[in-house]
N, C-alpha and C positions, 0 to 999 in steps of 0.2 A: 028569259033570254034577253030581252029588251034591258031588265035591269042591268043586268051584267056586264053587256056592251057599254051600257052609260058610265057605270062604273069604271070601267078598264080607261077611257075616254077621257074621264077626269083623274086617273092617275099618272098616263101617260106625259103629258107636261111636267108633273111633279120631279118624276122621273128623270128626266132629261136635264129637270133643271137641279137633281140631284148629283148625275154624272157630269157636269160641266164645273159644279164645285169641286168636285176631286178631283178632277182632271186641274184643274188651276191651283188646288194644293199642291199636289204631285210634282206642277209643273215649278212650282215655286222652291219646293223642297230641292227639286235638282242643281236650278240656277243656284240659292246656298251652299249645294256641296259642291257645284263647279266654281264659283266664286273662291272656296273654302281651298281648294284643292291648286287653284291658282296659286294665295297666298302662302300655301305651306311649299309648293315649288318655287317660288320668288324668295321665301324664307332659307328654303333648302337651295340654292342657288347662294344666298349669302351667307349660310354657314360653308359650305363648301370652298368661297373664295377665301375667307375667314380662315379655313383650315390651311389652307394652302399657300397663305401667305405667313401662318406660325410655321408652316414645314419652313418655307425656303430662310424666313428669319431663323429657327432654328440650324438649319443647314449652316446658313452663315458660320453665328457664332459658334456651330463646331466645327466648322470652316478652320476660323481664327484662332479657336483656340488651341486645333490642331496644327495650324500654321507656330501660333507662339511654342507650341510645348517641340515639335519639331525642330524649331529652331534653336530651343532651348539645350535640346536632345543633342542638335549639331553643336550644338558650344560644347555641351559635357564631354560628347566624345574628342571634339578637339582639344579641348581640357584634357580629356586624358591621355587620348593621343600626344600632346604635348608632354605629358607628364612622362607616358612609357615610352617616347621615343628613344631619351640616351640608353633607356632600357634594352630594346629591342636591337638596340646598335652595338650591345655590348658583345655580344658575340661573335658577331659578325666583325667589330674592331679588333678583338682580341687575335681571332683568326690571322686577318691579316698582317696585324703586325708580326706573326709568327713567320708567314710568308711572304706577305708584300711591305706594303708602306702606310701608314697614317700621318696624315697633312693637317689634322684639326687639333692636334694636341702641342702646346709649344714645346714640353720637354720631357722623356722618356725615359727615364731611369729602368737597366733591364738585367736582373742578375739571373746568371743561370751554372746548371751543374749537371756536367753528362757525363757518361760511362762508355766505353765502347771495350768488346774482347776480340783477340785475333785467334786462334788455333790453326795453327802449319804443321805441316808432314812431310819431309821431301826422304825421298828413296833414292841412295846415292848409289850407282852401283859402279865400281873398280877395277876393270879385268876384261877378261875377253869371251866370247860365246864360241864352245867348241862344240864341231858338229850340230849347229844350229839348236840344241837341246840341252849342252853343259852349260853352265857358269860358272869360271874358274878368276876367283878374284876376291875381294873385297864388298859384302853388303851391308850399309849403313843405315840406320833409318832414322834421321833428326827432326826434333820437333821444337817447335817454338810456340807459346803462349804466351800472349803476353795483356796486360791490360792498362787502360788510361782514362786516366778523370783530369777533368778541364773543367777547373770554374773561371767564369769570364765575367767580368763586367761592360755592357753595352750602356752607352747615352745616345740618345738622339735628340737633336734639337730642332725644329720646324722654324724654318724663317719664315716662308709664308707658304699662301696653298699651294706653290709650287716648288719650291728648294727646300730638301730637310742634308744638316750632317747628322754624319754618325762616328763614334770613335769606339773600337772593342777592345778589351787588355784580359789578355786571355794569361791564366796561370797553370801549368799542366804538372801532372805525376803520372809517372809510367814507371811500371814493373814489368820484366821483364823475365821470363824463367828459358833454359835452352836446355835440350836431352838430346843425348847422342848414345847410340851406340858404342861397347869399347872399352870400355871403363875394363882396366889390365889386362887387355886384349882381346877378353872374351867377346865374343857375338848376341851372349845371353844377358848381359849386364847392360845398366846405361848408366853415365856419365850424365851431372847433371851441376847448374849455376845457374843463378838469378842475381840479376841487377835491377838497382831500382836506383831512379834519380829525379829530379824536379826543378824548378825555374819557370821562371816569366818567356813567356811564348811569346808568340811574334803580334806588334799590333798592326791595327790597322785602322783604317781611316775610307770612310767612304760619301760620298753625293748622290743624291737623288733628285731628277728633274723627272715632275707629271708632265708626261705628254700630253695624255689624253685623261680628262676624269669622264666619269662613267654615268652613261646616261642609260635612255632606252634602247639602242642601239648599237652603243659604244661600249668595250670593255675599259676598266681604269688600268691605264699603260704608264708603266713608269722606267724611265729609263738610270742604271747608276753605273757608279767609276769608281772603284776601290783600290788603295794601295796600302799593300802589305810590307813591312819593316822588317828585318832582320833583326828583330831584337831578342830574339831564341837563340840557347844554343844550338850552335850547327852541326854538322854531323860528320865532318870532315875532319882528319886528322885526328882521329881517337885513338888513340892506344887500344890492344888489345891482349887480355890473356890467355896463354894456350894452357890446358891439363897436363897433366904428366906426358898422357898418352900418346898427347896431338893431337886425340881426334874430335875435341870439342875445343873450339877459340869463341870467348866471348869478348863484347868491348867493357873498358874497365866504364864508360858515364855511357848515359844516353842522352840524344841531342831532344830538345823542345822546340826547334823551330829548323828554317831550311835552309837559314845561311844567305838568303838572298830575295833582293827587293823586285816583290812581285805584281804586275797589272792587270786587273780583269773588268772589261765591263759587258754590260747585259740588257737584256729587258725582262722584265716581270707583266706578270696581268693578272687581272681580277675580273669576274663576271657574275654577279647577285644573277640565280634565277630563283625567286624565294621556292623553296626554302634550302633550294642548295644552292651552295658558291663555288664557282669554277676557281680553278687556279695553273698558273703555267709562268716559267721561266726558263731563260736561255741565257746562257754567258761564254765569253772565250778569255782566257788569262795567258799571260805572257809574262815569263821569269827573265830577267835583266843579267849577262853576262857576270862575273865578279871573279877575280882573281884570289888565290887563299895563298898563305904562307906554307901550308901544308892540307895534300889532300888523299896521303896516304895513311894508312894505320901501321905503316912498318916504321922502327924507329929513326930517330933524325926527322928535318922538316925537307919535305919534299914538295918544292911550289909547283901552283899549276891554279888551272879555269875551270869553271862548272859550270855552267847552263843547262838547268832542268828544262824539259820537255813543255811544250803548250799545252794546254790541256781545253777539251769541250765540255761542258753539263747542261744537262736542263732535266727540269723538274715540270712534273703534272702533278695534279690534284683534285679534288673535293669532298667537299665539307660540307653538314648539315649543322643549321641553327636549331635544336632540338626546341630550345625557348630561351627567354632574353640572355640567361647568362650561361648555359650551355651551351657545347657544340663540340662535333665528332670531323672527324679529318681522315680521309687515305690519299697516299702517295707513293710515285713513284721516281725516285729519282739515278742519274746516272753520269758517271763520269771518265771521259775517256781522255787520259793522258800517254803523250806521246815520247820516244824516247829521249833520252837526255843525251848529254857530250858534256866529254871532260876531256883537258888535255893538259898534260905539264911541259913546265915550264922551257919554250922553245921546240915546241912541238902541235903540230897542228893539234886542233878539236876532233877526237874522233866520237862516232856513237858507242854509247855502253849498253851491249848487247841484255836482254829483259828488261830494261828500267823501263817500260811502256805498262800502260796500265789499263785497265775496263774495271769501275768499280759502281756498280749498279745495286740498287739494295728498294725495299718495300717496307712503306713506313704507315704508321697509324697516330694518332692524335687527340687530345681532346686539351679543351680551355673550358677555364670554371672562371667567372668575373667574381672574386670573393668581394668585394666591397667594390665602392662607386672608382675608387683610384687603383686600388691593387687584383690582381688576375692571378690567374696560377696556371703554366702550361705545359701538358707533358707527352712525350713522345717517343715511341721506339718503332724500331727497324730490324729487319734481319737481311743479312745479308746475299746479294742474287748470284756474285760472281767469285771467286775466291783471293781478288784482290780488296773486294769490300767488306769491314768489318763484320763476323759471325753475327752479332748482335749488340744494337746500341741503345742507350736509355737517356733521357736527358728530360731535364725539369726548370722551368724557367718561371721568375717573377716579377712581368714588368709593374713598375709605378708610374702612375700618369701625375705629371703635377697640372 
């Protein structure tokens, strides 16, 4: 036992001074990996600024060079923008000139060619009503047809962006066919003649002042003044042929114009709301006295005065720009003329009872911009009231120089 305890005795120290070596390895080992662990966070701390200083330098220069390409983006489009603008205007010019005015072109060469048909029916009756349920008399039934083509030369010249003239020389043919009832007395037969005649129509001469041009708020308002010439045949003093029968007189020419120098002014307007354009105008015209040598159709010259009727119109509208050189149009237009007076010679002016009028009609439209100077535009109508032509067709080709 003795030994044993001696033994434990002298190992004891051994021992102790074996666990204080480890114990200061250990302790050495930590301090290394905490040293260790320091430097790789101080390392990781400067890669991290490192990182984030190529972000923000990268950021930059995609910054920049989305700034440059952007900008570059903005030229192109305004490049092209600039490129398609008289593009996109084409339609929209063409339109107007059909309706309103254009101030940016100095000169407007504008040929055009329309058609209009009239068909009439008047039921004449002769006699008397016996017993509120007879008719004992005379029933005729006359019809009149007739048609007219009018090609016209228009110019317009723009002085500046606020005055343009205009001068029109209109050339007309009308045919005319008449049926009546009668033909060798019968009731079941008609009686029939057609005339057909032609000449230079009346010109005319017109001014435009822009009021107003057209902004965001503002419609483009144009104000004009036109004077029409009597340079058409008139209609006054024609001879006329009777049938056998009597019961059908036609006149031997037909007139192209009205005999007398006429003034009308107005306003017009315009209103872009893309992609439709408004449109509207108003006018009032006034025909000037004139005395004739002759203003009957019976033979011999019978003098005397004529003053047709004033008359009111206005027209509405719109119009879509389908795309640059496209575009569609409806309207509606109307005009109301008021009776006339005539009187011969040495005798008052009286009214001539029906010459008043309402001729109202609904029209449709389109404009094609065939090339950069020449359009092509065409139009019809049919008629709303029965003093307005049945149906009218008309095709125009302005040049812009």
């Amino acid at each position: 036992m003795k030994k044993h305890a001696i033994v434990l005795l002298t190992l004891a120290p051994l021992s102790c001074l074996a666990a204080s070596a480890e114990e200061q390895a250990l302790q050495q080992q930590l301090d290394l990996l905490r040293q260790q662990l320091i430097q790789q966070n101080q390392a990781l701390h400067q890669i991290q600024a490192r990182l984030e200083a190529v972000k923000a330098s990268s950021n930059s220069a995609a910054a920049a060079t989305g700034a440059i390409a952007g900008t570059a983006g903005a030229t192109a489009a305004q490049a092209d923008t600039t490129r398609r603008t008289p593009e996109a205007g084409r339609s929209t010019e063409d339109l107007m000139i059909e309706q309103h005015n254009v101030f940016d072109r100095a000169w407007v060469l504008d040929f055009g060619l329309s058609y209009q048909h009239y068909n009439r029916k008047d039921l004449a009756l002769r006699g008397f009503l016996a017993l509120d349920a007879i008719f004992l008399g005379e029933i005729n039934l006359d019809r009149v047809r007739s048609d007219q083509w009018v090609a016209d030369l228009v110019t317009r010249y723009t002085i500046n962006d606020r005055w343009q003239l205009e001068l029109a020389v209109p050339y007309m043919l009308r045919s005319t066919n008449y049926q009546s009832t009668g033909k060798e007395n019968s009731s079941r037969d008609f009686e029939e003649e057609s005339v057909t005649d032609g000449g230079l129509g009346d010109l005319s001469l017109a001014i435009y002042y822009r009021v107003l041009a057209e902004d965001e708020n503002w419609p483009d308002l144009v104000w004009n003044l036109r004077a029409k010439a009597p340079t058409g045949k008139d209609p006054y003093g024609i001879e006329v042929d009777t049938s056998e029968s009597g019961n059908l007189i036609t006149p031997k020419e037909l007139a192209t114009g009205n005999g007398l120098w006429q003034l009308s002014t107005g306003f017009s307007l315009v209103k872009t709301l893309d992609p439709a354009i408004l449109f509207a105008n108003l006018n009032y015209g006034h025909s000037l006295k004139r005395n004739f040598n002759d203003i009957s159709y019976l033979p011999g010259n019978q003098p005397g005065s004529i003053q047709l009727g004033d008359w009111y119109e206005y027209g509405l509208g719109v119009a879509f720009a389908l795309n640059e050189r496209f575009s569609l149009s409806f309207n509606i237009n109307q005009r109301i003329t008021l009776e006339s007076e005539q009187g011969s010679e040495g005798f008052p002016m009286e009214k001539v009872t029906g010459s008043d009028a309402n001729a109202a009609s609904f029209g449709m439209g389109a404009t094609w911009a065939m090339t950069d100077k020449l359009s092509m535009a065409v139009n019809w109508s049919a008629g709303l009231t029965t003093d307005a032509p049945d149906y009218s067709i008309g095709i125009r080709f302005p040049y812009r120089f």
